[in-house]
Z-matrix of the N, CA and C atoms (Angstrom, degrees):
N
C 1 1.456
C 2 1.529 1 109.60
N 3 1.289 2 119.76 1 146.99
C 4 1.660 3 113.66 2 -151.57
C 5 1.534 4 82.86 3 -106.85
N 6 1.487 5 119.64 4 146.66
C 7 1.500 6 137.88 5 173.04
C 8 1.137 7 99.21 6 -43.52
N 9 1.692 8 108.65 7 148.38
C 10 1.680 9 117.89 8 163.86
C 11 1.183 10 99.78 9 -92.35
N 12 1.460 11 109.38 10 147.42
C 13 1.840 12 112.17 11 -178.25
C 14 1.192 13 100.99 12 -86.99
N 15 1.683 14 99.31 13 165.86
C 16 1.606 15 108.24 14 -178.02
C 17 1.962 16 107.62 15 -79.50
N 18 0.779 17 105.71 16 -175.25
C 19 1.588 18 109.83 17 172.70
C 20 1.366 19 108.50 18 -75.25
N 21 1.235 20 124.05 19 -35.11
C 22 1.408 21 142.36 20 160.30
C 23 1.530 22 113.87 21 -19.06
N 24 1.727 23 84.45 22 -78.03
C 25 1.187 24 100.84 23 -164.50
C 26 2.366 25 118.68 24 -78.27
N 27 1.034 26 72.51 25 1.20
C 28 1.480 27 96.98 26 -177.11
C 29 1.717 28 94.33 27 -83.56
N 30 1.747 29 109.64 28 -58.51
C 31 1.514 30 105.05 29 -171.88
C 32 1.849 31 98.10 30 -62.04
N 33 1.155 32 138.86 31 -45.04
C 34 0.961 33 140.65 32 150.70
C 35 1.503 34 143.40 33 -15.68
N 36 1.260 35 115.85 34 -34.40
C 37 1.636 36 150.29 35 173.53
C 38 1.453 37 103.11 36 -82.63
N 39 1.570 38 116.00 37 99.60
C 40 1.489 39 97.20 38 -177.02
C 41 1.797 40 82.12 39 -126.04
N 42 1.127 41 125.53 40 4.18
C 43 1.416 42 101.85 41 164.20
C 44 0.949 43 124.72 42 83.51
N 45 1.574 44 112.17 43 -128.64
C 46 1.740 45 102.98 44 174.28
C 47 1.511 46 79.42 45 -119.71
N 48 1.232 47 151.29 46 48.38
C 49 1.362 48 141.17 47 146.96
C 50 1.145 49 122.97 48 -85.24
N 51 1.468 50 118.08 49 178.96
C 52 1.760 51 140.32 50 -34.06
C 53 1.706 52 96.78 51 -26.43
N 54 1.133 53 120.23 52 171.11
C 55 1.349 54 121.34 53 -158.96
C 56 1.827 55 100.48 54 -177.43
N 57 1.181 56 118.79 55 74.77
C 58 1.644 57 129.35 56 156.56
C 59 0.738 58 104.33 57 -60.07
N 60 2.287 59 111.83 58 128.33
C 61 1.376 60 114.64 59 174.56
C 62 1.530 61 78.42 60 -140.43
N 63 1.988 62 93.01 61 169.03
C 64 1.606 63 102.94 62 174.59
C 65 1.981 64 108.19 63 -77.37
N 66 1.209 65 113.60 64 134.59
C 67 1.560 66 102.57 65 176.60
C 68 1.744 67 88.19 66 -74.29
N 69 1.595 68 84.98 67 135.56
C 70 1.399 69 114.43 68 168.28
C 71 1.724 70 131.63 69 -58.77
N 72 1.119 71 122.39 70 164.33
C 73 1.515 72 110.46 71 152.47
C 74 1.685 73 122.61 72 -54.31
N 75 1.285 74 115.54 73 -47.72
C 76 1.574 75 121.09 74 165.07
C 77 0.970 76 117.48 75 -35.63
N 78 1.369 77 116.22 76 -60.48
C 79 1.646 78 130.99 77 -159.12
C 80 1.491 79 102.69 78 -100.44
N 81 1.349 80 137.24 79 1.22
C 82 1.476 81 131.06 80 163.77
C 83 1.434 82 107.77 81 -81.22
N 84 1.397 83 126.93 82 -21.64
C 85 1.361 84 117.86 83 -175.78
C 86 1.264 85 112.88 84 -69.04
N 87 1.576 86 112.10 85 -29.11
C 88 1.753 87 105.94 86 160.82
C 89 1.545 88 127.79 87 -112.45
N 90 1.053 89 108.06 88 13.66
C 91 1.574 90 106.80 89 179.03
C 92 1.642 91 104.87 90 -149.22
N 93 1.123 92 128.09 91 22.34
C 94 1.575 93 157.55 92 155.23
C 95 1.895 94 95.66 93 70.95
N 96 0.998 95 113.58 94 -138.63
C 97 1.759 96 140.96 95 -174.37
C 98 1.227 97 106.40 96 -90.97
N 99 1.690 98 116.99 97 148.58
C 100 1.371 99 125.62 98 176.30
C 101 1.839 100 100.68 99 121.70
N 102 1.742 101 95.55 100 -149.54
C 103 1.384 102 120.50 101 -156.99
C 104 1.468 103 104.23 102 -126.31
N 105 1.428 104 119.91 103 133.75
C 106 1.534 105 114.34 104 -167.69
C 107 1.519 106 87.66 105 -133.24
N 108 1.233 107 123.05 106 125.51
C 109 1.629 108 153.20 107 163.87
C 110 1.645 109 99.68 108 -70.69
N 111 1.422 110 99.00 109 123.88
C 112 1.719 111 121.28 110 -176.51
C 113 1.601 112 93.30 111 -107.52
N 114 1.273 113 134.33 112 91.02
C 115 1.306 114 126.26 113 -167.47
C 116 1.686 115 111.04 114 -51.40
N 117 1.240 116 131.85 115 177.51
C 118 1.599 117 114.73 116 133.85
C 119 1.597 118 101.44 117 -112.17
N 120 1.256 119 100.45 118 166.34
C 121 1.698 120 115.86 119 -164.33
C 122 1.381 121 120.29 120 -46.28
N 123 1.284 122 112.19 121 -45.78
C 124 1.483 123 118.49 122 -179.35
C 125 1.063 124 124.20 123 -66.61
N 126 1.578 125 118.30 124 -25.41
C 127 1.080 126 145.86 125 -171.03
C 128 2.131 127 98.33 126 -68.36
N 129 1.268 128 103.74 127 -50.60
C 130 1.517 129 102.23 128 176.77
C 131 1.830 130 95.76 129 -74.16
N 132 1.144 131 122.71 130 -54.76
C 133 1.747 132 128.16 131 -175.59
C 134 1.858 133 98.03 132 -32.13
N 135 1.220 134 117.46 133 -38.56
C 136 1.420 135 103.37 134 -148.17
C 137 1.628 136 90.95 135 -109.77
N 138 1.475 137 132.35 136 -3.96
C 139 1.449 138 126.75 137 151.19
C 140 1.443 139 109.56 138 -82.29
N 141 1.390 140 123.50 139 -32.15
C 142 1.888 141 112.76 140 170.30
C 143 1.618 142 108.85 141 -65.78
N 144 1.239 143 132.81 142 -32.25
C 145 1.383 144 136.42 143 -169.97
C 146 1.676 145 92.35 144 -70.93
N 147 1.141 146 134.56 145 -47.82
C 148 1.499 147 121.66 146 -166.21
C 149 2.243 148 114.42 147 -73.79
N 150 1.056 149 96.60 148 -19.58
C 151 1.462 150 109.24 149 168.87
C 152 1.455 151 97.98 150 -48.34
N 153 1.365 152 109.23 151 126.32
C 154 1.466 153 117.06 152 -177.62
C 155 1.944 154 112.36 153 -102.58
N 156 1.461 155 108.51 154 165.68
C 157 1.593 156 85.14 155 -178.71
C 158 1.548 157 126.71 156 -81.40
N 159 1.186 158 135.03 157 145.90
C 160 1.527 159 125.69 158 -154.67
C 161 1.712 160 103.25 159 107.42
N 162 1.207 161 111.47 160 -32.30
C 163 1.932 162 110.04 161 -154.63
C 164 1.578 163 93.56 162 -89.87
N 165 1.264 164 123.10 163 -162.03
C 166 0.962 165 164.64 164 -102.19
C 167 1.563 166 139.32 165 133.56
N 168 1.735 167 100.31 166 110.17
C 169 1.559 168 94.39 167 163.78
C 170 1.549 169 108.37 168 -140.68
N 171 1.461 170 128.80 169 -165.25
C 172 1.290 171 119.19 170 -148.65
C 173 1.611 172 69.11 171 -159.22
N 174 1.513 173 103.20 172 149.35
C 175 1.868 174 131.06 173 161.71
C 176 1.652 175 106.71 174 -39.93
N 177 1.477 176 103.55 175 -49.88
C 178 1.503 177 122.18 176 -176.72
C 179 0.916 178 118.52 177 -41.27
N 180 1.625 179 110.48 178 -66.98
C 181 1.259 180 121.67 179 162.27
C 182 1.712 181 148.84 180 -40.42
N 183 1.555 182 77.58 181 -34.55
C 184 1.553 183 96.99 182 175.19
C 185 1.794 184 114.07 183 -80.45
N 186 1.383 185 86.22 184 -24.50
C 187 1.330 186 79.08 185 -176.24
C 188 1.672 187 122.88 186 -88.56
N 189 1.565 188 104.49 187 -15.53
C 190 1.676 189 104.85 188 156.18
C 191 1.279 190 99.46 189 -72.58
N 192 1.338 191 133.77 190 -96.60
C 193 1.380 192 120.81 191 -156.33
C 194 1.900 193 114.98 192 -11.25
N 195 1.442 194 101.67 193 -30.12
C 196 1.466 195 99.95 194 177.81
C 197 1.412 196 134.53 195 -65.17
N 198 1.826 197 83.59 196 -57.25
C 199 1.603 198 99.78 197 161.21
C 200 1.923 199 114.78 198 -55.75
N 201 1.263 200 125.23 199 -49.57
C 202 1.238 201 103.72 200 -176.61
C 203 1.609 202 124.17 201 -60.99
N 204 1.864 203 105.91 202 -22.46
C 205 1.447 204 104.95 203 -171.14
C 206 1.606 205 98.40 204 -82.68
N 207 1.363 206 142.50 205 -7.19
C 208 1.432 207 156.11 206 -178.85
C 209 1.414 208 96.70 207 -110.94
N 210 1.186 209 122.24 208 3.16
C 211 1.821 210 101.20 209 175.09
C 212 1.522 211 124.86 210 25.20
N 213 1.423 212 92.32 211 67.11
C 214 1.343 213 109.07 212 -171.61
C 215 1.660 214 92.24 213 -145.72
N 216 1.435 215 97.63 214 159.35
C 217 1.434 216 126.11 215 169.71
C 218 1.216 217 123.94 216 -38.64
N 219 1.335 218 123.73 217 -70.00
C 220 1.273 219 161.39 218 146.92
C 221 1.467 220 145.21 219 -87.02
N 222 1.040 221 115.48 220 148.91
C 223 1.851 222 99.89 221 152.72
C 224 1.405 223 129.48 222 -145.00
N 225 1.353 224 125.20 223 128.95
C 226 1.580 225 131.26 224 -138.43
C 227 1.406 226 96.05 225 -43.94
N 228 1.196 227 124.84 226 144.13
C 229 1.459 228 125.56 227 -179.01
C 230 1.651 229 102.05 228 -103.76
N 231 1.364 230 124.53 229 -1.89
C 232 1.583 231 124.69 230 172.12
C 233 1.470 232 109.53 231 -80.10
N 234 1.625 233 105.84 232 -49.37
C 235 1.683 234 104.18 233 -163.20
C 236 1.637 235 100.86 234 -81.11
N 237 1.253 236 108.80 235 -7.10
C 238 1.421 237 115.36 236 -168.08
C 239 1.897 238 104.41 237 -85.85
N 240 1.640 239 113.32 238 -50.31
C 241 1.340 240 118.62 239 162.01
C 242 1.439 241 105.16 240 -56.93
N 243 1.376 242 146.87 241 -59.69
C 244 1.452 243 124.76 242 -169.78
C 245 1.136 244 114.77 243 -80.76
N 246 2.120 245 137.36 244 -3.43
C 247 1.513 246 120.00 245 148.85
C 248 1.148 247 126.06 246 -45.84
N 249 1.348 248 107.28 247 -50.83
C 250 1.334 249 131.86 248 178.14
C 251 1.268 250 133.18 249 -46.70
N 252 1.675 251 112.28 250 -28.06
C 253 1.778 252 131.37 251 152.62
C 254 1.318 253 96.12 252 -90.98
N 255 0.905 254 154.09 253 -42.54
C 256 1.334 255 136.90 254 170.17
C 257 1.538 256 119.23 255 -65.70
N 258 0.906 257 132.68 256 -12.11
C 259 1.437 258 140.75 257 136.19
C 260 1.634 259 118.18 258 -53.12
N 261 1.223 260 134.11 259 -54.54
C 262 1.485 261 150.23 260 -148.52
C 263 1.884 262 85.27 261 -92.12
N 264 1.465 263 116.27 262 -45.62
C 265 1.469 264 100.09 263 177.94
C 266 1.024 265 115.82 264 -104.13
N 267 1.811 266 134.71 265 29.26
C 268 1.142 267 142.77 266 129.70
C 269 1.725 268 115.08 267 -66.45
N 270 1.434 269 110.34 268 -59.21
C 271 1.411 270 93.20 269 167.99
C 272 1.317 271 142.28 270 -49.14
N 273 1.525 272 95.69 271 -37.62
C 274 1.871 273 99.79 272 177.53
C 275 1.417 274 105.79 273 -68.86
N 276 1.426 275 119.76 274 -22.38
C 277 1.982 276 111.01 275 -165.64
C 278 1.454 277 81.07 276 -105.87
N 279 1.404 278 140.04 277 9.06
C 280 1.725 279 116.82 278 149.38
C 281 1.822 280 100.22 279 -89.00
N 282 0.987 281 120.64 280 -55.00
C 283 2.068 282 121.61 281 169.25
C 284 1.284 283 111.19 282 -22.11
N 285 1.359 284 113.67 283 -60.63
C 286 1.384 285 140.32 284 -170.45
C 287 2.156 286 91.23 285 -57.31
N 288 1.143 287 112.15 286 -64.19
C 289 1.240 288 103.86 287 164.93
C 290 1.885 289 143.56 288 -58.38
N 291 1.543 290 101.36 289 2.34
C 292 1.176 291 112.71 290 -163.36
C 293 1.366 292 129.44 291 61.74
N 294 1.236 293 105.03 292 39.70
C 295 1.676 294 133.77 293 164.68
C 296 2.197 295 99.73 294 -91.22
N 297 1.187 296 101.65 295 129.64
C 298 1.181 297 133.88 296 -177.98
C 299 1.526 298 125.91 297 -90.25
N 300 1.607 299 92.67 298 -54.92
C 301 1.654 300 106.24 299 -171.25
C 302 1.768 301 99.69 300 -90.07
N 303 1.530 302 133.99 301 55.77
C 304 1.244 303 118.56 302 172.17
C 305 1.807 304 113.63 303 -95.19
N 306 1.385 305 96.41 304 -177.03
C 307 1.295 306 116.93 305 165.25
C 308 1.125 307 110.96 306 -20.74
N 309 1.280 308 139.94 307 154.27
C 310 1.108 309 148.67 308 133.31
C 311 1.321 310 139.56 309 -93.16
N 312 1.455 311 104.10 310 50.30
C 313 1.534 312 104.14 311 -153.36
C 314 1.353 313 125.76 312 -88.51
N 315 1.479 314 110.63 313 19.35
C 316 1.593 315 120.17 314 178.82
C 317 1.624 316 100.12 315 -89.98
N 318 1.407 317 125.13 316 7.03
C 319 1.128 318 135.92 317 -174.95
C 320 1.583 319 101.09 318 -98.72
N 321 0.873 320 137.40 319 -22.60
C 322 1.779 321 151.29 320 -158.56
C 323 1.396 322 93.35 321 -101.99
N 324 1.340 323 117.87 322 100.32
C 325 1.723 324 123.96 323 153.09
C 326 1.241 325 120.87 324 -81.04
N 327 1.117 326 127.40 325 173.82
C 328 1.499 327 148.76 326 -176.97
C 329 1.725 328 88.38 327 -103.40
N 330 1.126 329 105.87 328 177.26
C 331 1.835 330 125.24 329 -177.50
C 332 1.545 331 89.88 330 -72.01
N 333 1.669 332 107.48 331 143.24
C 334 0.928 333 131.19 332 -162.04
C 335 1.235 334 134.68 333 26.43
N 336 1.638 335 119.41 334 67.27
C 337 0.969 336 122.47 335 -157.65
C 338 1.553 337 152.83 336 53.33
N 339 1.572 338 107.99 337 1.84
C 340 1.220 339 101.88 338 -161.53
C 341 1.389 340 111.55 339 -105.07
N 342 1.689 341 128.54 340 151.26
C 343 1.351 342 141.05 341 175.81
C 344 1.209 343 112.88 342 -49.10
N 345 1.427 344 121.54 343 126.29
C 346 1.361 345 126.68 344 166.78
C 347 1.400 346 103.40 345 -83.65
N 348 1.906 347 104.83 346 116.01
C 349 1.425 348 115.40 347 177.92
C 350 1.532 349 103.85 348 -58.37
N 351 1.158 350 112.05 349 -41.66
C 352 1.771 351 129.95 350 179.97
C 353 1.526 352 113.95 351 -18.50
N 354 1.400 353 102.74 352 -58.99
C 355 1.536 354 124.34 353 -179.19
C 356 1.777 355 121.31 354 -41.49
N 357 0.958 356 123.37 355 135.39
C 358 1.756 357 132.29 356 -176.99
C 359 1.657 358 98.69 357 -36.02
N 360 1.254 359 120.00 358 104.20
C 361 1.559 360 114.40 359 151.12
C 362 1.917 361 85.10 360 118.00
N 363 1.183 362 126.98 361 -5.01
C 364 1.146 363 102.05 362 177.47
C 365 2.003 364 108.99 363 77.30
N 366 1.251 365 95.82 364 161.80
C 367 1.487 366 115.08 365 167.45
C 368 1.585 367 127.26 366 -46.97
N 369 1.564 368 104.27 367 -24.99
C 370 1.435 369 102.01 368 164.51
C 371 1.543 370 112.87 369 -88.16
N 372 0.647 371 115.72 370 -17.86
C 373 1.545 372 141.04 371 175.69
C 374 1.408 373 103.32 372 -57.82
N 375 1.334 374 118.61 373 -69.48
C 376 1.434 375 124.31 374 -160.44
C 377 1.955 376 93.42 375 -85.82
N 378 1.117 377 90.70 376 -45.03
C 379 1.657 378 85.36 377 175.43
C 380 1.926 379 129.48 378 -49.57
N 381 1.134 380 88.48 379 -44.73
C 382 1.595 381 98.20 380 169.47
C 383 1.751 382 112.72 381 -66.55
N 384 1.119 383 102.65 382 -30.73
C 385 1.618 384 93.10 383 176.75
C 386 1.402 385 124.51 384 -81.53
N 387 1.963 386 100.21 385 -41.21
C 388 1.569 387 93.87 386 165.55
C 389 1.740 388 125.79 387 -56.41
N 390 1.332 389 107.83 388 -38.22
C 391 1.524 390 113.58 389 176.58
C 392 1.335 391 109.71 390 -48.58
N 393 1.603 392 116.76 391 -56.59
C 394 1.309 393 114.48 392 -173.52
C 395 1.948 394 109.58 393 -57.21
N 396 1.587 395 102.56 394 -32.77
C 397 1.646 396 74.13 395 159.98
C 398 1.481 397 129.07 396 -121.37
N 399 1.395 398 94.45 397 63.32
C 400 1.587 399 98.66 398 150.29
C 401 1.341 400 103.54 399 81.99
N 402 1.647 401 114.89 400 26.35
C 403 1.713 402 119.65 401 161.09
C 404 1.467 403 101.41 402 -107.78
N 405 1.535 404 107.57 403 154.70
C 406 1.368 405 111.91 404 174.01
C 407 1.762 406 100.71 405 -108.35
N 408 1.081 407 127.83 406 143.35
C 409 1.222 408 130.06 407 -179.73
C 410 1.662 409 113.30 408 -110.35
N 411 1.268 410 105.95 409 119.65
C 412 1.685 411 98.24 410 170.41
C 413 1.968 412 108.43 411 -104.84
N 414 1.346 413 105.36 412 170.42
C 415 1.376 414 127.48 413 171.23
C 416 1.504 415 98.39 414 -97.59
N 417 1.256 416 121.63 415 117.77
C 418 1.611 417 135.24 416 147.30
C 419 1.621 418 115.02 417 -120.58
N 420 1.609 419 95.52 418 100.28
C 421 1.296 420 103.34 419 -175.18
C 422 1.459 421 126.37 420 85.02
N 423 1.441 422 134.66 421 -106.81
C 424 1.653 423 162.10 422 176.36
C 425 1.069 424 90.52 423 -96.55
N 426 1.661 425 119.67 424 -54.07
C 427 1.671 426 121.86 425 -141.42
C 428 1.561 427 116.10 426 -92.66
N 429 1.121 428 140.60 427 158.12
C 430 1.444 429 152.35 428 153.51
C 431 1.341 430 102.83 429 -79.07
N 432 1.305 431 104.56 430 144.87
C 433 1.753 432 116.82 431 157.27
C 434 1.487 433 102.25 432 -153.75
N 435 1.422 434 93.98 433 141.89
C 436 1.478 435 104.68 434 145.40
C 437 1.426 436 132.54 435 -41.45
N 438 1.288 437 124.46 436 107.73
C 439 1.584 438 104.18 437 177.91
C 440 1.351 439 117.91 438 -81.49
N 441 1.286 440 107.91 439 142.50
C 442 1.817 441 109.40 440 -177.74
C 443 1.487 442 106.77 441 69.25
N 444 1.438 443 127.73 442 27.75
C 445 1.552 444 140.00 443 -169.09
C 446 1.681 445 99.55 444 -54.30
N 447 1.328 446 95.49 445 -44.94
C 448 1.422 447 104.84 446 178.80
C 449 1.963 448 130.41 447 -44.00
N 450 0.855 449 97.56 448 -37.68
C 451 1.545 450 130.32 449 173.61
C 452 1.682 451 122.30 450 -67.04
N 453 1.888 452 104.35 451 -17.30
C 454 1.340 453 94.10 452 -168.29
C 455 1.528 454 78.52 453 -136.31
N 456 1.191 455 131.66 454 -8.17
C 457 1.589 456 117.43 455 157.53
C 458 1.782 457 121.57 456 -32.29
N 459 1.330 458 100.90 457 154.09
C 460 1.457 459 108.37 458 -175.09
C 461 1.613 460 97.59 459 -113.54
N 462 1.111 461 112.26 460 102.43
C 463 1.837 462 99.54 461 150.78
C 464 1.039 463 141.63 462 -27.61
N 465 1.258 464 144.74 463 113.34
C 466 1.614 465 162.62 464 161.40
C 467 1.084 466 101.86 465 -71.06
């Protein structure tokens, strides 16, 4: 039975990516005409690492900065949300090793602010870290958000 990779080596595995394709007829009915950017992993890993503490960024975001550095239309917003946990449990299994300088991925929201339960440790998890820097977190509904998320976003 062949080894399971680490998360590491997963953020590591980019395959045959970045990967420009034409958006399809399928895929124009929701994301219209043009060119859609298939990131590879690191590629999102190394825009969550520059988020400073205090900031804020969003999937959204990451995923233009993508499209403009791919001069493309778009960029898949699926493979782009699961780099992005595959990033968050690369950092914790470098922590877990007594690695210091990781990810910062309790900084990376979902659309409109809200905590990806997804992330290593869950919502208390990510919650305790944003608090510690100086976010207040509310409950709307199921979901977490940042309050005033807007305010500590970083421009792309």
């Amino acid at each position: 039975m062949a080894k399971k990779k680490t998360w590491n080596e997963k953020l590591l595995d980019s395959k045959d990516l970045p990967k420009v394709v034409e958006i399809n007829e399928k895929m124009s009915k929701k994301w219209g005409n043009g060119t859609l950017v298939i990131p590879a992993p690191i590629e999102v890993d190394e825009i969550m690492k520059t988020v400073p503490p205090g900031k804020l960024i969003t999937v959204n975001e990451i995923r233009k900065k993508l499209a403009r550095k791919h001069n493309t239309t778009i960029c898949c917003p699926i493979t782009t949300g699961i780099f992005s946990w595959i990033a968050a449990h690369a950092a914790e299994e470098s922590a877990s090793k007594g690695e210091k300088n990781i990810t910062p991925y309790w900084r990376t929201l979902k659309t409109g602010g809200v905590l990806n339960p997804k992330y290593p440790g869950g919502i208390e998890n990510i919650k305790k870290k944003l608090e510690s820097e100086g976010h207040k977190i509310i409950r709307k509904g199921k979901k977490y958000i940042v309050e005033n998320y807007e305010k500590a976003l970083i421009r792309i």
